[in-house]
N, C-alpha and C positions, 0 to 999 in steps of 0.2 A: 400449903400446896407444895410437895415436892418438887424441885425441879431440877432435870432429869436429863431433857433434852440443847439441842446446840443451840439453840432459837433463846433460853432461859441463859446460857450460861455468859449469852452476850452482855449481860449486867449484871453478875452472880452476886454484888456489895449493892444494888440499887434495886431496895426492896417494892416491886408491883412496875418498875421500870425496865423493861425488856430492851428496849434502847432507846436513843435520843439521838439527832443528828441536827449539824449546821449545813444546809447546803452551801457550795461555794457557788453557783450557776456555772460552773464547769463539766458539771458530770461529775461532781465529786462529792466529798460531804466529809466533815469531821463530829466523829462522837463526843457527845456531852452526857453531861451527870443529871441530879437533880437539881443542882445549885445554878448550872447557865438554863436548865429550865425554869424555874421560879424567875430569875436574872432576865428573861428575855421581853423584848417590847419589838416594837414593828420597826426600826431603825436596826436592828442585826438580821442577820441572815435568815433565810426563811430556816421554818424547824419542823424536824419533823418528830413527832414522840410516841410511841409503842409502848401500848399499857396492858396489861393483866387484870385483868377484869376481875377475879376472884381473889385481888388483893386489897384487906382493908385500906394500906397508905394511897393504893391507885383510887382507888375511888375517894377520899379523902381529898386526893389534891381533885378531883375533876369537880367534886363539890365544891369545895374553896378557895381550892387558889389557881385555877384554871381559867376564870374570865369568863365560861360559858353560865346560858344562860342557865334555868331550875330544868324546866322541860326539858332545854337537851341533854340536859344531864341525865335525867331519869330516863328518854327515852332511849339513851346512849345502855344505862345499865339496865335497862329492864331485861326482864328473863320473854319475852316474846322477839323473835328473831326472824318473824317474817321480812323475805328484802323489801325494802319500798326507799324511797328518798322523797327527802322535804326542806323547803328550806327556813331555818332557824332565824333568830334576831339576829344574831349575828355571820351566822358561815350555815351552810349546806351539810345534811346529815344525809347518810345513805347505808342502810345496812344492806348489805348481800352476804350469801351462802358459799363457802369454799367448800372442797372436798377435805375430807379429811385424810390426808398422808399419812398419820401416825401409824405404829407397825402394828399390826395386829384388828387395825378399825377398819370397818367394814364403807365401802362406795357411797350406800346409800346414808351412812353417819355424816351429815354435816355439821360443818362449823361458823359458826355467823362469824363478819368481819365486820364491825361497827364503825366507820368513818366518819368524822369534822373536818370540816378544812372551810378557811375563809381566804384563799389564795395564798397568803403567806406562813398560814402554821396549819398543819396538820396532826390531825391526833387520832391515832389506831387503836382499838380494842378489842382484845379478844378473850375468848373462855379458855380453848383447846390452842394448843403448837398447831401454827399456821406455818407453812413454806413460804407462802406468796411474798408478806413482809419481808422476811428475813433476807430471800432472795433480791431483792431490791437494795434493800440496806446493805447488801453485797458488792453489789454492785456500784452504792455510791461513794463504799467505803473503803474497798479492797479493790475492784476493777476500774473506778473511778473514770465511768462508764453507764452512770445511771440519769433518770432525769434532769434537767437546768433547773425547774423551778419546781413550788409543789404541787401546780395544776399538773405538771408533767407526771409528778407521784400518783395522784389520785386515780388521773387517768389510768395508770399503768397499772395499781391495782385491780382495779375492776377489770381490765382488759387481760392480765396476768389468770386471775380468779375464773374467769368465760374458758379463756384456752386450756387449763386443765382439766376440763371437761369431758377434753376430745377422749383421749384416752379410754376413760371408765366406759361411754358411749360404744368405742371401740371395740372393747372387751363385749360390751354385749352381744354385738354385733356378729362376734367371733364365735362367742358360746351358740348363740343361734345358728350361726349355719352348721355347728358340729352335730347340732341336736338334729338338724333337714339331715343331716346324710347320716345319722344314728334311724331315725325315724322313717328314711326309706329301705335301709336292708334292716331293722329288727323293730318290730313292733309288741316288745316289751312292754309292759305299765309302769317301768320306773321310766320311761322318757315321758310321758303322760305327766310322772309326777316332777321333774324335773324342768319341764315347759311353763306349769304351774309356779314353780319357785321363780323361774327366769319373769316370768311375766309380772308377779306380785313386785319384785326388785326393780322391774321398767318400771310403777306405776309409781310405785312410792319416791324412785331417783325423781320423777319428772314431779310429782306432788311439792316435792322440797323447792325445783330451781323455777317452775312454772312463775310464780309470780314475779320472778327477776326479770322476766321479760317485759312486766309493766314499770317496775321499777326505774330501767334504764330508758325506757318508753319515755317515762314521764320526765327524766334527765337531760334527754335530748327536747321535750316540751317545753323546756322551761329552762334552761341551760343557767349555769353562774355567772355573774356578770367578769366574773376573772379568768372562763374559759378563752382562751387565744385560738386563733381559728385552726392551729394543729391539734386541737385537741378533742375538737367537733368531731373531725374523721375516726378518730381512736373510738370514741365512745361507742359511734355512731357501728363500726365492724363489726365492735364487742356486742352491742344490741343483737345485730343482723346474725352474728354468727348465735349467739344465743337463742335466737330465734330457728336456724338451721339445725341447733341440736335436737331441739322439743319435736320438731318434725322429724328429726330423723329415731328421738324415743317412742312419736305414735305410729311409726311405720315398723320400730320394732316388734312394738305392743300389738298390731295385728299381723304379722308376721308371725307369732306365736300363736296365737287364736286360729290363723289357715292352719298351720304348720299337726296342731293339736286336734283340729279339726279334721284334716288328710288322714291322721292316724288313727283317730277313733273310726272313719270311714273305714280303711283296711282292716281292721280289728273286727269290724261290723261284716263285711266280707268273708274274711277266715272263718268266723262265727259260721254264716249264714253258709258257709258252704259245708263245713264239718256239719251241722244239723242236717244237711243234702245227702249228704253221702249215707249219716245216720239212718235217716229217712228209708232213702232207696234198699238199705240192707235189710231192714226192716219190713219192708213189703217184699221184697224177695222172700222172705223165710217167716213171713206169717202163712202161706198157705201153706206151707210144708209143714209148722207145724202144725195147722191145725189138722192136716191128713193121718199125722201120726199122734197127732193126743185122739185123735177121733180111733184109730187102731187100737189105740193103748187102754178102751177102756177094757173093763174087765166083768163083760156080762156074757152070758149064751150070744148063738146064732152070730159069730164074728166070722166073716169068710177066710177062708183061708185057714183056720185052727187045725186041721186035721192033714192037713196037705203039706209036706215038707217041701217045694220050691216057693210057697208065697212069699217067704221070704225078702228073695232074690227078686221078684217079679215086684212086691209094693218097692223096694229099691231103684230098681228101673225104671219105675212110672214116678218114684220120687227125681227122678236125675232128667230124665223127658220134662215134667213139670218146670222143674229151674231151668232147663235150656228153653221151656217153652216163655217163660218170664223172663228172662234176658234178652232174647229176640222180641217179644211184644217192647220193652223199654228201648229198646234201641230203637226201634221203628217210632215209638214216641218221642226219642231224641232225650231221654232221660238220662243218658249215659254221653 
């Protein structure tokens, strides 16, 4: 796997090792290698370790010389990335769904965040360049300014992961009112088709983070026994707020559906009334023509043939007829 980005280059000699850190319980943290991670036991400082999931030595050490059990290990690497959380023989597993930041990847692309932690070691995995970790490990390490301990990490992931959310949601939110005010002065078919894409994008964003909401559900159900009770609150935000986003995706999602709805009406409208107007000219100028295809054949005994003003006179009586038809429809209220 190439590696490309700032997130990889934090351990460019430590192959499937993105980082490693000592926390001090200050808000701070010192990077390690691989050797004070194999090195570590629960008498040194809590740790925290970021892994590359698509690297043979990473998975290599979470099979054997990690400490965790078979199951969490597999269900750590398995290629299913539904969120849920469970807890292991020995520490707490939680997968959730990050957005995907990378340049060119699209909202609805996520990226699972695999988590362990048994209060004192924690262990990240990911497929794709995540922000969330990195950001943190920034913080413990350069601003020295991030978590005390590593419930504090755990927590801050998942509740890091929820808040980036807003934004994309955001954006929907944005596109949609531009389409309400495209969709009241132009009733075009590309905003029709464009409603369409916006709302397939709502369905499928909310498809991905939907079951995060049981996930973290079930977190606060059953809480770790190393959660401290700042950490209840954090969770418990990230749940409520992840919960205020799905409602604010199904409020989109029929937002679009009125929105699509409204237009196909006015569309139905202009329709019905261009066939009105069709209509109306129509019957103005059938009996006129039929007066003059009725003139026009071409047999004996036709009045008028020998008289040079008939002309002028079926002209008349055609111009009387249309004024006589325009007055009858108006008295009908057809105009």
């Amino acid at each position: 796997m190439q590696k490309t980005n700032d997130e990889d280059n934090l351990a460019p000699n430590e192959d499937g090792l993105l980082f490693a850190c000592l926390l001090d319980g200050k808000g701070g943290a010192k990077p390690v290698g691989w050797s004070e991670v194999d090195n570590w036991n629960s008498k040194k400082p809590p740790l925290w370790v970021h892994l590359d999931r698509s690297s043979p030595a990473a998975r290599d050490w979470l099979r054997t010389r990690s400490g965790l059990t078979q199951p969490t290990v597999e269900a750590i690497l398995s290629e299913e990335s539904r969120p849920r959380v469970f807890r292991g023989k020995r520490g707490y597993v939680a997968i959730i769904r990050a957005l995907n930041q990378n340049e060119g990847a699209d909202n609805e692309d996520m990226v699972a965040l695999r988590i362990w932690c048994d209060g004192q070691r924690l262990i990240t995995v990911r497929q794709r360049q995540l922000f969330v970790p990195r950001q943190i490990f920034k913080d413990l390490t350069e601003e020295t300014d991030g978590p005390h301990q590593i419930p504090g990490v755990f927590c801050q992931l998942i509740d890091r992961v929820v808040r980036q959310m807003s934004n994309t949601i955001s954006s929907y939110e944005d596109e949609l009112d531009t389409l309400e005010l495209k969709a009241g002065s132009d009733g075009s078919s590309s905003i029709n088709r464009e409603l369409a894409d916006l709302r397939r994008r709502i369905i499928e964003f909310r498809r991905y983070i939907s079951p995060q909401r049981e996930a973290l559900g079930h977190l606060l159900a059953e809480p770790p026994g190393w959660f401290g009770d700042e950490h209840r609150p954090l969770v418990r935000e990230a749940a409520d707020r992840q919960q205020r986003y799905l409602e604010k995706l199904d409020e989109a999602r029929e937002r679009t559906v009125i929105v699509k709805d409204d237009l196909m009406n006015r569309l139905n409208q202009q329709m019905n009334h261009n066939m009105y107007v069709i209509s109306v000219i129509a019957a103005i100028f059938l009996p006129l023509s039929f007066v003059t295809g009725l003139l026009g054949i071409n047999v004996g005994g036709m009045p008028g043939v020998e008289n040079s003003a008939a002309f002028w006179v079926t002209c008349a009586l055609l111009v009387a007829l249309l004024v006589g038809e325009v007055w009858i429809f108006r008295k009908l209220k057809w105009f």
